[in-house]
C-alpha positions as CSV (number, residue, x, y, z in Angstrom):
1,X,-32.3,-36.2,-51.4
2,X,-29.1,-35.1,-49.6
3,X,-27.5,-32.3,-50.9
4,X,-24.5,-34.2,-51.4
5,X,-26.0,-36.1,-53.8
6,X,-26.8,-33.4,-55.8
7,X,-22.9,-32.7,-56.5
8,X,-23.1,-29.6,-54.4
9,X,-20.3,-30.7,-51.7
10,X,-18.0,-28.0,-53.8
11,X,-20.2,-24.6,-52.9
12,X,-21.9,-25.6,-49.7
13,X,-19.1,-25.8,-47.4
14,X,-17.2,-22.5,-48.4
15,X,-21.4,-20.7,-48.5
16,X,-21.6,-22.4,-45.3
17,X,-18.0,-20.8,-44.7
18,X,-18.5,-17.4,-45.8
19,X,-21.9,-17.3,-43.4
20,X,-20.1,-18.3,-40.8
21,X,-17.4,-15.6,-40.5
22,X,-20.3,-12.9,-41.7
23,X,-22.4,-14.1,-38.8
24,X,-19.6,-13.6,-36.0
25,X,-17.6,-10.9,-37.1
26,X,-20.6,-8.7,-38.4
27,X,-23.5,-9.7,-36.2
28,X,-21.6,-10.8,-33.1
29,X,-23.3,-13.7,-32.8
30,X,-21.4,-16.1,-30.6
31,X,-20.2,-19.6,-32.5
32,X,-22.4,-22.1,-30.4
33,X,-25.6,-20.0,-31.6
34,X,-24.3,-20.2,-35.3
35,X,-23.7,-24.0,-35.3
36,X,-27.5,-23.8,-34.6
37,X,-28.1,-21.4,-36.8
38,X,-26.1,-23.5,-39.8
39,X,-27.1,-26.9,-38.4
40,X,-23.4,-27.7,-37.8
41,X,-21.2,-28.7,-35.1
42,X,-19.3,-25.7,-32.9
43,X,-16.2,-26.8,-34.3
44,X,-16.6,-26.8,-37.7
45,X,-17.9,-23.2,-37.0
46,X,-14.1,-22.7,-35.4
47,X,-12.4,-24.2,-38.3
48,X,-14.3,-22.0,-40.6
49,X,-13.3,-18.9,-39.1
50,X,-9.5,-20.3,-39.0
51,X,-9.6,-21.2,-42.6
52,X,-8.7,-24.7,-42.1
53,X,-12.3,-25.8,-43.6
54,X,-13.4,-24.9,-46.6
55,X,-10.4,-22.4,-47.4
56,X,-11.7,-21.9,-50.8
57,X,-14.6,-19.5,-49.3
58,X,-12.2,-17.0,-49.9
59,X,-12.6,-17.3,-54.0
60,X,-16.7,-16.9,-53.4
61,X,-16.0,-13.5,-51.5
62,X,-14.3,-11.8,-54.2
63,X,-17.3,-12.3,-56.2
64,X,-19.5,-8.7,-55.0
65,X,-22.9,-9.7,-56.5
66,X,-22.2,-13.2,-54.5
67,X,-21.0,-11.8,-51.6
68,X,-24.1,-9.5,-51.6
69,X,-26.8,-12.4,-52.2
70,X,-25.1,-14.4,-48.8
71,X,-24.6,-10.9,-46.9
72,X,-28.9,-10.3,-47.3
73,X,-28.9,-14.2,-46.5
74,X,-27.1,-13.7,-42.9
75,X,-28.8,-10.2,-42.1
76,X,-32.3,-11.9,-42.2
77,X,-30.7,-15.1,-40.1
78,X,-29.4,-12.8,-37.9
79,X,-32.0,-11.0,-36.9
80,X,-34.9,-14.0,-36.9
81,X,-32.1,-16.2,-34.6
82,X,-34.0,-19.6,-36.4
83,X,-32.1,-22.0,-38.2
84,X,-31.5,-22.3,-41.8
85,X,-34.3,-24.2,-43.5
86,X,-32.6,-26.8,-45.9
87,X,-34.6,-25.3,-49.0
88,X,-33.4,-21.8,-48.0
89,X,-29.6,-23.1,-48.3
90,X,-30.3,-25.1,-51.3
91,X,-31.9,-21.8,-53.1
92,X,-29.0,-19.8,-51.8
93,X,-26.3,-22.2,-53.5
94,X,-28.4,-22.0,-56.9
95,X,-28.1,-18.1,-56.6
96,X,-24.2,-18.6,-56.0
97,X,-23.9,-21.2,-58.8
98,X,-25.8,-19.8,-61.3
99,X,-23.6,-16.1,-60.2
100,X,-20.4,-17.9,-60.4
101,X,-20.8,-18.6,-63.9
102,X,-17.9,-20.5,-65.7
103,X,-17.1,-22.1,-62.3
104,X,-17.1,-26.1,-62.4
105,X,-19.8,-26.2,-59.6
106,X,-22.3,-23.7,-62.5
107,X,-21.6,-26.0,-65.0
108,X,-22.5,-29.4,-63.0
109,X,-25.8,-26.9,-62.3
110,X,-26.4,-26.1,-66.4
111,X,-26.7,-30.2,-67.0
112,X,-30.4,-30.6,-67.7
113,X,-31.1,-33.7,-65.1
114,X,-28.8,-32.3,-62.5
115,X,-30.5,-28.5,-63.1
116,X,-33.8,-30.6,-62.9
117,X,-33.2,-32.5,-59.9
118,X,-32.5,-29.0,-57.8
119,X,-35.1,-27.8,-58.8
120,X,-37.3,-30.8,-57.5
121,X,-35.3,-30.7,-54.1
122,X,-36.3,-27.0,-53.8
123,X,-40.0,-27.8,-55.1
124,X,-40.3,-30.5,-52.1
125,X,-39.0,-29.1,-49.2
126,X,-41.3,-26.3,-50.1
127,X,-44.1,-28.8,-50.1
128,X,-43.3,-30.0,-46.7
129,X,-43.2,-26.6,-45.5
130,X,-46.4,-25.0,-46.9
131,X,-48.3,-28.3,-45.8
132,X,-46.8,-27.9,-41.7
133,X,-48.2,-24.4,-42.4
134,X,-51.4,-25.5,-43.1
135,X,-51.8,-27.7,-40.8
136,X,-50.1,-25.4,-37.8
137,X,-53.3,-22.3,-39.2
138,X,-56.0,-24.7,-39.3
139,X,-55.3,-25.7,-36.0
140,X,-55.8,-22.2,-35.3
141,X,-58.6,-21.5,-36.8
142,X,-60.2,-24.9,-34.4
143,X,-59.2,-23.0,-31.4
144,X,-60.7,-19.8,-32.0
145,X,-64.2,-18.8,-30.6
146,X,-65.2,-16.0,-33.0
147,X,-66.7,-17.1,-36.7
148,X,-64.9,-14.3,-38.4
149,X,-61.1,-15.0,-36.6
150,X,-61.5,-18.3,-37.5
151,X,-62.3,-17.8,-41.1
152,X,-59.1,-15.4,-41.1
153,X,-57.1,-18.3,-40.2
154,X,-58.8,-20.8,-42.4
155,X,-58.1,-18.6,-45.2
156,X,-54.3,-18.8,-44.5
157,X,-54.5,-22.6,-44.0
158,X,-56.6,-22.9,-47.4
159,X,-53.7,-20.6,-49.1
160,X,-51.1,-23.0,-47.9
161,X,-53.0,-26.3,-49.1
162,X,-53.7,-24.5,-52.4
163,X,-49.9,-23.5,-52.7
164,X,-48.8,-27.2,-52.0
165,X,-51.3,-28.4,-54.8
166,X,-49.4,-25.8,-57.1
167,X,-46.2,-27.2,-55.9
168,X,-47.3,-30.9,-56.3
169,X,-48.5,-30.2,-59.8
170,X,-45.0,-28.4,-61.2
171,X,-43.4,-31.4,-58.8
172,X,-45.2,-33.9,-61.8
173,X,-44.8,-32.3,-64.7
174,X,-41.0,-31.9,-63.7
175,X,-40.9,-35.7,-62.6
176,X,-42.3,-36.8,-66.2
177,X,-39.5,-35.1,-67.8
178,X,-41.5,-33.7,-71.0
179,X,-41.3,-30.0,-72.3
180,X,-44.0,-28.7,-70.0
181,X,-46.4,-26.9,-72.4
182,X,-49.6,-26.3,-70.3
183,X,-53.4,-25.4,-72.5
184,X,-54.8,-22.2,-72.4
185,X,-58.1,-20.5,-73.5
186,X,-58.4,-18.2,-76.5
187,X,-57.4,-15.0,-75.9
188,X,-61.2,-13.8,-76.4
189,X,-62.6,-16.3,-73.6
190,X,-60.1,-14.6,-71.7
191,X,-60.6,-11.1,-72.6
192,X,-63.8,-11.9,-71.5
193,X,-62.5,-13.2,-68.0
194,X,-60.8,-9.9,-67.6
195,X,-64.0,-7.8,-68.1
196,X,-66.4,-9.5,-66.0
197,X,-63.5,-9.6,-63.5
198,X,-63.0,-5.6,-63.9
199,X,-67.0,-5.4,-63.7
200,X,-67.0,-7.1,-60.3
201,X,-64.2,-4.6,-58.8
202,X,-67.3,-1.4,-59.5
203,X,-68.8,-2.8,-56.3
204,X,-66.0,-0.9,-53.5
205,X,-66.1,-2.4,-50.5
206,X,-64.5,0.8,-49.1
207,X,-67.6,1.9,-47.5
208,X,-68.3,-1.0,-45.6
209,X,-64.9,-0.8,-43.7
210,X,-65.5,2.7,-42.8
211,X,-69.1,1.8,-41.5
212,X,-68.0,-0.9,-39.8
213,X,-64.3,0.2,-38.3
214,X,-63.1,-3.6,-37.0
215,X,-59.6,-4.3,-37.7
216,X,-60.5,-8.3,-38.3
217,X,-63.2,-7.6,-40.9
218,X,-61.0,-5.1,-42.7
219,X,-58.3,-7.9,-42.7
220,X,-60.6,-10.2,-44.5
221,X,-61.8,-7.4,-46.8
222,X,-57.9,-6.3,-47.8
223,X,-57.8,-10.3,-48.5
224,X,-60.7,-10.0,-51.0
225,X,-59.0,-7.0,-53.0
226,X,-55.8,-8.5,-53.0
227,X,-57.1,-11.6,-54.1
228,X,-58.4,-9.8,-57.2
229,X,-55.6,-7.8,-57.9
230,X,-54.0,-11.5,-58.2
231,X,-56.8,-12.3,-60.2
232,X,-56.2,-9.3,-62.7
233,X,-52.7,-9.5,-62.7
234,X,-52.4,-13.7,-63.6
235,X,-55.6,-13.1,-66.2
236,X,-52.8,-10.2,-68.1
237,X,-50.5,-12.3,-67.8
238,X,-52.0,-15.1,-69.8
239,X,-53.6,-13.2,-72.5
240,X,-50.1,-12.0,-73.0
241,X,-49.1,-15.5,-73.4
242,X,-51.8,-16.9,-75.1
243,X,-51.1,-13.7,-77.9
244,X,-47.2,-14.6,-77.9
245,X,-48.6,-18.2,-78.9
246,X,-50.6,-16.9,-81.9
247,X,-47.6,-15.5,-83.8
């Protein structure tokens, strides 16, 4: 869906605007470069910077916590030199709206379809880039020669696919419309998750990076312990939910 059709032709063009003149006049970066970097035309770059277009980009500055959130926004452009990802800017004017509060753009944003359809905007263009990602490390992982480099990279591909299956799933429960309420185990089966998860942490694997001293193995061995840090940390968080949904 175009942004447009999302009623956000009020914020983006003053964002767009206020990135613009941050760009140039902080970062020196020359107006053909930050067309690019916008995905607009040189001119409307020129206008923006002569207040011609989008004059209200003025109101949005005067806002500090705004100005902030679009100020980190340019500093990370500026020094990557890539352009702007569509979900990026999207996720950028839902920061400003939501910020700007009582403005008219925040309140087209608090209407329940128009919040939801955002959101689903964000969700997909998310999709679309965690799926190129997968594809892009498992194409990778093909090329390389060495069993344990490739699983590296097959791990990031799989971590990619996994995230777009995440992303496709909250895409359909969103899509349905209903008051998302997912299941969950008692809070004893998983108590007991947590403890045989713990158990399996006694085993260190600290001595077999110092045995073997290879950068790629101890790469894929930080993988395993942060993968059950993730595992410990998503387990407390659903005990904690499935003990809020007892009271």
């Amino acid at each position: 869906m175009n942004p447009s059709g999302l009623k956000m032709e009020k914020i983006l063009p003053p964002l767009r605007a206020v990135m613009a003149r941050i760009l140039v006049e902080q970062y020196g970066i020359r107006r053909r470069e930050v067309a690019e970097i916008l995905g607009i035309s040189p001119q409307a770059v020129t206008q923006y910077l002569q207040g011609v277009r989008a004059p209200e980009a003025l109101k949005m500055t005067r806002n500090k916590q705004v100005l902030g959130i679009i100020e980190d926004g340019c500093r990370k452009l500026a020094s990557r030199r890539r352009p702007l990802m569509q979900s990026e800017l999207l996720d950028l004017a839902f920061q400003v709206s939501s910020i700007l509060g009582k403005a008219e753009v925040a309140e087209e944003f608090s209407q329940g379809v128009e919040a939801r359809e955002v959101l689903l905007e964000l969700l997909r263009a998310r999709l679309q880039e965690e799926q190129k990602a997968a594809e892009l490390f498992m194409g990778l992982a093909v090329k390389m020669r060495n069993d344990l480099t490739r699983l590296l990279f097959r791990q990031i591909a799989t971590d990619s696919i996994r995230h777009a299956d995440i992303i496709t799933a909250i895409i359909s429960e969103l899509e349905r419309g209903d008051n998302i309420q997912p299941d969950l185990p008692s809070v004893r089966e998983l108590e007991k998750l947590m403890q045989e998860e713990q158990a399996a942490h006694e085993k260190e694997l600290q001595e077999v990076r110092e045995r073997l001293s290879n950068e790629v193995i101890s790469l894929l061995l930080d993988s395993i312990d942060a993968d059950e840090a993730k595992h410990d940390m998503l387990l407390s968080k659903l005990i904690e939910i499935a003990k809020r949904r007892k009271k």
